[in-house]
C-alpha positions, 0 to 999 in steps of 0.5 A: 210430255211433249205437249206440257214442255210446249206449253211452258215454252209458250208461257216463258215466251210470252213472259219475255216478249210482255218484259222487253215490252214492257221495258221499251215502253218505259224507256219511252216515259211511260210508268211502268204498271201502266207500260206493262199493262199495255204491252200485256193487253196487246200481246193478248188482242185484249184492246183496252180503250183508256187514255194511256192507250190514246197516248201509246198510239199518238206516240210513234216509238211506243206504237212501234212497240205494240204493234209489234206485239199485236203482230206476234200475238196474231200468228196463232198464239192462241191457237198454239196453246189450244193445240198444246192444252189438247197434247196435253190432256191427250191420251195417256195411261194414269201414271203418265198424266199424273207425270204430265200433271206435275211437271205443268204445275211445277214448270207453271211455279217456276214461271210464277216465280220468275215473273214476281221476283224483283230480283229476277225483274232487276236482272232481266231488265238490265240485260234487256235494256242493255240489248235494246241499247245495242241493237235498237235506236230506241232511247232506253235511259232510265230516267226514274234514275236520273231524276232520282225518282224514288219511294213515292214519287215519279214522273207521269203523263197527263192529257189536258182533256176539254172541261178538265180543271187544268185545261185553258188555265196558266200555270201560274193559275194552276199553282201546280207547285203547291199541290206538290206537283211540277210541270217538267214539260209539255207535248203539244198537239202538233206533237212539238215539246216545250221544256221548262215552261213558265207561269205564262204558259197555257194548257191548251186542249190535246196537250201531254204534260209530263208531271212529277209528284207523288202518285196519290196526286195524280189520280185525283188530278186527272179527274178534277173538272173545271169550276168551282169544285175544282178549285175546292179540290185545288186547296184541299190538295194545297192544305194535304200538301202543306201537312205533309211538308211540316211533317217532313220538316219535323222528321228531319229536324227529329233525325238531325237533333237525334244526331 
């Protein structure tokens, strides 16, 4: 039985090193799935090689976070739960392992349960937040809040990579905005920020551009490519973007002339 508490000791801690992770890493502007999957991915030394993982380590506050996280996941985690898995299977009389069996499924359930409830994650996250407030420098605002990002919409980073559509180009020959999309601010290479950049502005390669619009938006954007079908792709997103502002023009002349 000792073996079965140990093991979900480990998993509950787990849990909550992969949540304050998570958190810290959104208090630096990253998404949240994209946080929680790196901070998932570093507790576990799986190494993921992506473009969020390029942007965690160029950023000095987030890699203090992951290596953090590296560092626990590198002191015998795995070897604990392998010792513990063996406590567990151990041996044991019938009635014992089948007492070790249900309590392993029902502790594993309630974790389960804990790591899906928005409730939980709600209340757990504003505990945290308030604790890396107090006892980090971290910057643990909520930006999502302060932006009043919600349902669709969020903010999100973007790597200008060489031959990309928006690399070399001007904003205002991007004409981001009528993609429905907006350039709050831009990382530059040397890693200094330009806020509230103008139509002058270049995209220069290796630069971080902080983007607000809708997340179906993004996807696409990232992988459009320099040329002639990326200008195609440019005005089918304008056209997508025009439909759905003359929706929401009507729905909101609907809810007014209900009024």
């Amino acid at each position: 039985m000792y073996g079965v508490i140990l093991l979900l000791v480990v998993a509950m801690l787990s849990l909550l090193l992969t949540r304050i992770a998570t958190i810290a890493l959104t208090a630096t502007g990253m998404s949240r799935p994209s946080a929680r999957f790196q901070a998932r991915s570093a507790l576990t030394g799986v190494g993921f090689t992506t473009t969020e993982s390029e942007a965690v380590v160029a950023h000095p506050a987030r890699r203090r976070i992951i290596m953090a996280l590296m560092l626990l996941g590198s002191v015998g985690l795995a070897t604990s739960i392998a010792g513990i898995l063996a406590g567990v299977v151990g041996k044991a009389n019938a009635g014992d392992r089948l007492t070790r069996t249900v309590v392993l499924l029902g502790g594993l359930g309630v974790i389960y349960w804990i790591s899906t409830s928005k409730r939980v994650d709600r209340r757990l996250s504003s505990v945290i937040g308030r604790g890396l407030a107090r006892f980090t420098d971290l910057d643990v605002r909520d930006y999502a809040a302060l932006l009043h990002v919600s349902g669709e919409y969020e903010v999100k980073e973007m790597l200008a990579v060489p031959g990309a559509w928006m690399t070399g180009r001007t904003l205002g020959e991007l004409r981001l905005r009528d993609e429905g999309i907006l350039v709050l601010g831009i990382v530059r290479v040397d890693g200094s920020y330009l806020g509230v950049p103008t139509k002058q502005t270049r995209i220069e390669p290796g630069d971080t551009l902080i983007l607000y619009g809708r997340d179906g938006r993004f996807a696409e954007l990232t992988s459009r490519l320099a040329g002639a079908d990326g200008d195609d792709a440019h005005a089918q997103a304008v056209a997508r973007q025009q439909q759905v502002a003359d929706e929401e023009q009507d729905q909101t002349q609907g809810r007014f002339g209900e009024r």
